[in-house]
C-alpha positions as CSV (number, residue, x, y, z in Angstrom):
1,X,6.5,-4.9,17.6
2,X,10.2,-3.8,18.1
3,X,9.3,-0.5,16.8
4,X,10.1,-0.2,13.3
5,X,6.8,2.1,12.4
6,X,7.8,4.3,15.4
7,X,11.5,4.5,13.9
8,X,9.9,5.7,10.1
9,X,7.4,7.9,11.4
10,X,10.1,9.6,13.5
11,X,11.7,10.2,9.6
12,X,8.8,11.3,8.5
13,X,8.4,8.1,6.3
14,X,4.7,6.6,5.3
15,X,4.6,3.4,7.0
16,X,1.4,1.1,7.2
17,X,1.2,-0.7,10.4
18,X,0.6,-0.4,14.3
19,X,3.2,1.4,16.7
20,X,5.0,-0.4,19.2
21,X,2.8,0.6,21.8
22,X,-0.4,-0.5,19.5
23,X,1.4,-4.0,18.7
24,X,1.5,-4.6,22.4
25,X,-2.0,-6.2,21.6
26,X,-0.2,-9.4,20.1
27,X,2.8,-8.9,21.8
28,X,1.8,-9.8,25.6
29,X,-1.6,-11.6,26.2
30,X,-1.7,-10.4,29.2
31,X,-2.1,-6.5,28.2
32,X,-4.5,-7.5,25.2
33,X,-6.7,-8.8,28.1
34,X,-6.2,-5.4,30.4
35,X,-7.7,-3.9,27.2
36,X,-10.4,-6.2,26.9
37,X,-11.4,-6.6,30.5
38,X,-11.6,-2.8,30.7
39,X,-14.0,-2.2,28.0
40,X,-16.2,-5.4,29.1
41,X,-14.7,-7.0,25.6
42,X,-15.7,-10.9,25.6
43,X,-13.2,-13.5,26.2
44,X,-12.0,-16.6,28.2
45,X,-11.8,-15.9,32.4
46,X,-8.4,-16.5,33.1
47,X,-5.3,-15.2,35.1
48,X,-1.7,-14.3,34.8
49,X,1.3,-15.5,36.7
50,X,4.6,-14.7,37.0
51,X,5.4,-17.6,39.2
52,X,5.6,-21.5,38.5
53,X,4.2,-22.4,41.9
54,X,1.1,-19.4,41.7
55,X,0.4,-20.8,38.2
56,X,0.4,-24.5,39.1
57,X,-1.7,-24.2,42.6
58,X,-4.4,-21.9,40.4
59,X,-3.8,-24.7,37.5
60,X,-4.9,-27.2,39.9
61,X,-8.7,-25.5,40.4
62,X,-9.6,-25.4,37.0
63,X,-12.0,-27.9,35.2
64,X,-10.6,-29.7,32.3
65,X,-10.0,-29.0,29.5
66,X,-7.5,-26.1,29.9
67,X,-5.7,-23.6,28.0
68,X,-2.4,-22.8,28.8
69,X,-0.5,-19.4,27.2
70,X,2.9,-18.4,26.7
71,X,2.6,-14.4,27.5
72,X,4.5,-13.5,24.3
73,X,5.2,-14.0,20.8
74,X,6.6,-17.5,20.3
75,X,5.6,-18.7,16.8
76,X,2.2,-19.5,17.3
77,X,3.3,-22.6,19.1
78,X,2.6,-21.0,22.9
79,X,-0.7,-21.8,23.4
80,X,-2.1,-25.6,24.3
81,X,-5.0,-26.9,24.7
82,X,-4.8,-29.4,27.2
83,X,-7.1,-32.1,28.1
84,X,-5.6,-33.7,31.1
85,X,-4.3,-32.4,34.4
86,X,-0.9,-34.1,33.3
87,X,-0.7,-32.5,30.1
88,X,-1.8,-29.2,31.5
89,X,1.0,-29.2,33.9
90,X,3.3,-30.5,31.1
91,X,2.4,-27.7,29.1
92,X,3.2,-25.1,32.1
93,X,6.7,-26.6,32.8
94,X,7.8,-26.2,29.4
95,X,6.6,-22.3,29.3
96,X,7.9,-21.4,32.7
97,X,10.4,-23.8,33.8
98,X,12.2,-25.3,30.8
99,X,11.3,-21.9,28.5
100,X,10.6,-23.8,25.4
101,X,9.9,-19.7,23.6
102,X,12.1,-18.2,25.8
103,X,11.5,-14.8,27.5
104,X,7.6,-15.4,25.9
105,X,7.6,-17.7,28.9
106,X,8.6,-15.1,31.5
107,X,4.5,-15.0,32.3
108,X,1.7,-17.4,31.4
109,X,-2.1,-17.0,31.2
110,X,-4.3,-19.9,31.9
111,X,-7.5,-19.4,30.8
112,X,-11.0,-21.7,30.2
113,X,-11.1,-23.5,27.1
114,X,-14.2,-22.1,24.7
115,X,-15.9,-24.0,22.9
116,X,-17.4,-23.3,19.4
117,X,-16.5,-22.7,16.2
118,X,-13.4,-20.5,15.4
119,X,-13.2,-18.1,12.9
120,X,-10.3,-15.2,12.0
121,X,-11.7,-11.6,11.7
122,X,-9.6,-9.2,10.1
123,X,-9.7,-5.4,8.9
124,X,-8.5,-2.5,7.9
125,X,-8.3,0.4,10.9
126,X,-6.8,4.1,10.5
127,X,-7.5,3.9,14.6
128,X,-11.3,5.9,13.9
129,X,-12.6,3.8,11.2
130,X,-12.8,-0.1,11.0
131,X,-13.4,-1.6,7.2
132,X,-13.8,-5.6,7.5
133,X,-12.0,-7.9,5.6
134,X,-13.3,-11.0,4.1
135,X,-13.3,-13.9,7.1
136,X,-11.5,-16.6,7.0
137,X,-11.6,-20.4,8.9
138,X,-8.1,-21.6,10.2
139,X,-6.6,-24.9,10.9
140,X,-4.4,-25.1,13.7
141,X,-4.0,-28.4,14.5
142,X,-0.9,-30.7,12.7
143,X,-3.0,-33.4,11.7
144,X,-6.6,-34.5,10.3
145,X,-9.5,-34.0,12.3
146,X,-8.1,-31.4,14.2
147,X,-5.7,-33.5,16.2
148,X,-2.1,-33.0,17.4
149,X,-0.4,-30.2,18.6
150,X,-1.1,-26.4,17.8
151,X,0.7,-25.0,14.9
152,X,1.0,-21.6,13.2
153,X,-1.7,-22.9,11.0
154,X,-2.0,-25.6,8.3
155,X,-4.7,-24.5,5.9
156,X,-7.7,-22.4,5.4
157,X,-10.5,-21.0,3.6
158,X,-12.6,-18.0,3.1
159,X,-15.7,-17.1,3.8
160,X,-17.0,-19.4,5.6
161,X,-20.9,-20.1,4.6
162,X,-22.7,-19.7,7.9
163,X,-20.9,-16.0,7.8
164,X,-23.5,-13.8,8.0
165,X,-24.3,-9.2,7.7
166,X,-25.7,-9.9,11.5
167,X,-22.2,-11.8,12.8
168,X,-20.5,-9.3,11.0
169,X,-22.3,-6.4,12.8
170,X,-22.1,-8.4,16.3
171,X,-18.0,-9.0,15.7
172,X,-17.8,-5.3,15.1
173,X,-19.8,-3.7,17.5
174,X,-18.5,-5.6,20.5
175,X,-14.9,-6.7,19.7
176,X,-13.5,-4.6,17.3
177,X,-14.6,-1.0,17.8
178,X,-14.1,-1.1,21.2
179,X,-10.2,-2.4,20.9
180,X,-9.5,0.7,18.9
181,X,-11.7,2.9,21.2
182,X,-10.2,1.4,24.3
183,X,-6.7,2.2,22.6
184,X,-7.6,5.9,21.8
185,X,-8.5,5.9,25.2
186,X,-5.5,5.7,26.5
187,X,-3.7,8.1,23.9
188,X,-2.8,5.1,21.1
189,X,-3.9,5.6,17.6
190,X,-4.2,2.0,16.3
191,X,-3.6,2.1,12.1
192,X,-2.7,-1.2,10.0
193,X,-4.5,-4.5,10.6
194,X,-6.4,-5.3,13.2
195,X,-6.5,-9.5,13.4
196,X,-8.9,-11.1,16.4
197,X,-9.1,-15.0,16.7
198,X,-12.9,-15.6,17.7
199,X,-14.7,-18.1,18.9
200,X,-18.6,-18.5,18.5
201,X,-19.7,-19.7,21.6
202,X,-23.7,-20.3,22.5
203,X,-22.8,-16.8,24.9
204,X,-21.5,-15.0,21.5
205,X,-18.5,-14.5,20.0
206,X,-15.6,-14.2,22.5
207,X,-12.0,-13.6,21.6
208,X,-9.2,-16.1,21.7
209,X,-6.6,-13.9,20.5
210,X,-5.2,-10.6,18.8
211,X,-2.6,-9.9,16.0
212,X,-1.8,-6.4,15.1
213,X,-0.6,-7.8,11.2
214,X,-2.1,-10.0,8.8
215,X,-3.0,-13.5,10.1
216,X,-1.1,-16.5,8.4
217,X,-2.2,-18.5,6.0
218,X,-5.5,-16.5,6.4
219,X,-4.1,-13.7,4.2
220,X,-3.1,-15.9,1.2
221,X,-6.9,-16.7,0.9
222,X,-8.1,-13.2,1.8
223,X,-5.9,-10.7,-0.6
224,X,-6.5,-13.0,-3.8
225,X,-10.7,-12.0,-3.1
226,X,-9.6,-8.4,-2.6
227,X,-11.1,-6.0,-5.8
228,X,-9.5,-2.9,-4.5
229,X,-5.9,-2.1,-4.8
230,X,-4.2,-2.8,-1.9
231,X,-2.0,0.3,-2.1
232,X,-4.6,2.5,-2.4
233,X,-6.2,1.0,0.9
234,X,-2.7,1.3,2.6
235,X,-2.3,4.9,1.9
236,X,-5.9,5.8,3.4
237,X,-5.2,4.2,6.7
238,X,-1.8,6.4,7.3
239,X,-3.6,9.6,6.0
240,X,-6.4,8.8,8.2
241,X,-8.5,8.9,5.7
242,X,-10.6,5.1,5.1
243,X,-14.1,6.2,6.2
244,X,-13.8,7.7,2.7
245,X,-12.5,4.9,1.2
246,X,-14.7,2.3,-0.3
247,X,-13.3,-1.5,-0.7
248,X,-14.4,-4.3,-2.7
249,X,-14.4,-7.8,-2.8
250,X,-14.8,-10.6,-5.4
251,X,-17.4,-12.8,-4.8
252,X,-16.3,-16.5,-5.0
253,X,-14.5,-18.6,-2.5
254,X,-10.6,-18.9,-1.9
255,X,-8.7,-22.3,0.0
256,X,-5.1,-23.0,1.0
257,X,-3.2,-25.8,2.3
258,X,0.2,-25.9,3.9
259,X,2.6,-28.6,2.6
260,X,4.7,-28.8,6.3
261,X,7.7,-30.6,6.8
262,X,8.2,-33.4,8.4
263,X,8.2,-33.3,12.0
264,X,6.5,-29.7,12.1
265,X,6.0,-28.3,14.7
266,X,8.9,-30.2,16.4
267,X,12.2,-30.9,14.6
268,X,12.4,-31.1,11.5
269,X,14.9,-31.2,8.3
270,X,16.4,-28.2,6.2
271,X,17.8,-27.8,3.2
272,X,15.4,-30.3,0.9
273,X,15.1,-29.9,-2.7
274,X,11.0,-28.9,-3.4
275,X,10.2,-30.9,-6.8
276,X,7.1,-29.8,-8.6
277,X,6.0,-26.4,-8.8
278,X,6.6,-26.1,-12.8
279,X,3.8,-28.9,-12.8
280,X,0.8,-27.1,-11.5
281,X,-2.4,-25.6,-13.2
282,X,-2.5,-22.1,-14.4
283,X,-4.8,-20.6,-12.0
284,X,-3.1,-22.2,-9.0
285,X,-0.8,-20.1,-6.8
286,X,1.9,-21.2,-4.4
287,X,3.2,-19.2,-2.0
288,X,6.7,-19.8,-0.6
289,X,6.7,-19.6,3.2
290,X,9.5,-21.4,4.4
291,X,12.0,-22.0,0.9
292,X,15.3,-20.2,-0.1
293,X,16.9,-20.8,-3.4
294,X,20.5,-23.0,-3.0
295,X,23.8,-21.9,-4.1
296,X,22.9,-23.9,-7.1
297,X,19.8,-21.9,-7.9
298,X,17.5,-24.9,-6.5
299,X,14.8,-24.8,-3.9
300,X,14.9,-26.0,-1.1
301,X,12.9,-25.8,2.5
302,X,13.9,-23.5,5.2
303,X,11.2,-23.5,7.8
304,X,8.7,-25.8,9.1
305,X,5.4,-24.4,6.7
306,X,7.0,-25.1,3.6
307,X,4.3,-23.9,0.9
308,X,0.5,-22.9,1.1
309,X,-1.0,-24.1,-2.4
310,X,-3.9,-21.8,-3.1
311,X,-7.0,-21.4,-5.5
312,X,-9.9,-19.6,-6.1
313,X,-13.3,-20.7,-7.0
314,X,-17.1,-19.9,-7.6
315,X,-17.4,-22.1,-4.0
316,X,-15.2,-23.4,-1.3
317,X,-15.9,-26.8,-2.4
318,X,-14.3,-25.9,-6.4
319,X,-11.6,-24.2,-4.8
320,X,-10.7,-27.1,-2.6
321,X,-10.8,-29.6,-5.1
322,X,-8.2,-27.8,-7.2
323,X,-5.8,-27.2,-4.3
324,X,-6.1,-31.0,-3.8
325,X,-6.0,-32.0,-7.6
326,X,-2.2,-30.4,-7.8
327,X,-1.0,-30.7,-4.4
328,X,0.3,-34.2,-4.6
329,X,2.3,-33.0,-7.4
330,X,4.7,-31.0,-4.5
331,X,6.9,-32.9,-2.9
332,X,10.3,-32.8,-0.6
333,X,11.5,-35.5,1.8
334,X,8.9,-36.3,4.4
335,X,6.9,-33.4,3.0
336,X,3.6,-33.8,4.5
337,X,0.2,-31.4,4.9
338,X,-3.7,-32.1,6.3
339,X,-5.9,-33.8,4.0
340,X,-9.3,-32.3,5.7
341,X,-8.8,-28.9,4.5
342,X,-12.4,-27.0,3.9
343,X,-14.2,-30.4,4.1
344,X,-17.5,-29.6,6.5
């Protein structure tokens, strides 16, 4: 988003990913839904304000529950569901007033809360031809049973079993073609990975958000069901050349959970020694999110979504029990992570 393809493609380099015009998708909410209210995309009714007293007279009409949006990139902590007027107008204070993510706050959307159940859709685009990846469910919430406040995600699994060819075709045909037709449109060639947080409302599938990368943790249980090699799907989209590209997928199931610590996604503690990762099982991978190795060769925790402890299976349910059956064998001070992962 701060331009980094533009800078290698202007030294003739092979880069895979969006342009910074292209990445404005994710990087302001309120020109992902220019795009999608000009091509009749489904999403939330809402509005954007620039103002604190605009936002909090326009706040003050809407039903309950809300949803209140940071315009920009802020960690994927900028968006709460709120579920009183109090909390609502919390919520807007600290994104326009106290700037909790900063400039992200410089513009809020407030839009109707959806209900349904959410799913992450992403593919592969070389800005004419779309190839879908394997979907993927998300947990945002901190805590079990989906409570506490939003987070960049705590755990998730892939595909979920009420996935089906006809949802597939539906997402595609009226959400994710017309993004990258809508951005041809207007002159912007959209190649890399094309992410859309969707809800599946009793209207349809509607769109809650867009990331112009891969999602997080979604992609630690997507690549491991990938066949093809990834490379080779890379270099297609920057040729322009994936409608001639075929991709496969295993077929079996794939779950993570993120070990988070303490205090995530408010304060929390650095620098704390991770015991246990010589202790797992074979087929069992971990990958290191927020660690750094010490001066004394040691890991230890540098973010607030430590570890996501993955595995694959013949069925979610095999795959989750073998992320549970070694998880408790990670640990650091006041390590903690959601219990409820792929249980439905």
């Amino acid at each position: 988003m701060a331009g980094i393809v533009d800078e290698l493609q202007s030294q003739r380099i092979p880069v895979f990913g969006p342009t910074r015009d292209a990445a404005r998708l994710e990087g302001s909410k309120e020109y992902a839904r220019y795009i999608m209210e000009k091509n009749a995309i489904p999403c939330a009714r809402g509005c954007s304000f620039t103002l604190f007293e605009d936002a909090l007279k326009y706040l003050r009409t809407q039903s309950i529950p809300v949803v209140v949006k940071a315009d920009g990139l802020a960690a994927g902590k900028g968006v709460s569901v709120c579920f009183s007027q109090s909390e609502a107008e919390k919520a807007l204070s600290n994104i326009m007033q106290k700037r909790v993510f900063g400039d992200a706050g410089s513009r809020v959307i407030i839009e109707e809360c959806l209900e349904g159940q959410e799913l992450s859709v992403l593919a592969f685009t070389d800005g004419q031809t779309i190839q879908m990846m394997s979907p993927a469910c998300d947990y945002k919430r901190a805590f079990n049973g989906n409570c506490g406040p939003n987070t960049g995600g705590m755990g998730a699994y892939s595909p979920p079993p009420f996935f089906n060819s006809r949802l597939e075709e539906q997402i595609r045909a009226t959400i994710m073609e017309p993004v990258i037709r809508t951005l041809g449109n207007e002159g912007i060639v959209y190649r890399g990975v094309l992410y859309a947080g969707i809800m599946l409302t009793h209207e349809g599938p509607k769109v809650l958000e867009f990331n112009a990368r891969f999602g997080d943790p979604e992609t630690q249980i997507i690549l491991p069901l990938l066949k093809t090699d990834l490379a080779q799907i890379m270099k297609a989209v920057i040729n322009g050349t994936l409608g001639k590209q075929s991709i496969e997928w295993e077929n079996n199931a794939c779950v993570t959970v993120v070990i988070a610590s303490g205090g995530y996604p408010g304060d929390f503690k650095k620098g704390l020694e991770v015991h246990g990762l010589d202790n797992l099982e074979q087929d069992i991978m971990v990958f290191h999110a927020g660690t750094r190795i010490s001066n004394d060769n040691r890991i230890v925790t540098s973010g607030g979504r430590v570890l996501n402890v993955t595995a694959c299976g013949n069925s979610i349910a095999e795959a989750r029990d073998k992320v549970y059956r070694n998880i408790d064998g990670i640990n650091f001070e006041g390590s903690r992570y959601r219990s409820d992962i792929a249980f439905f």
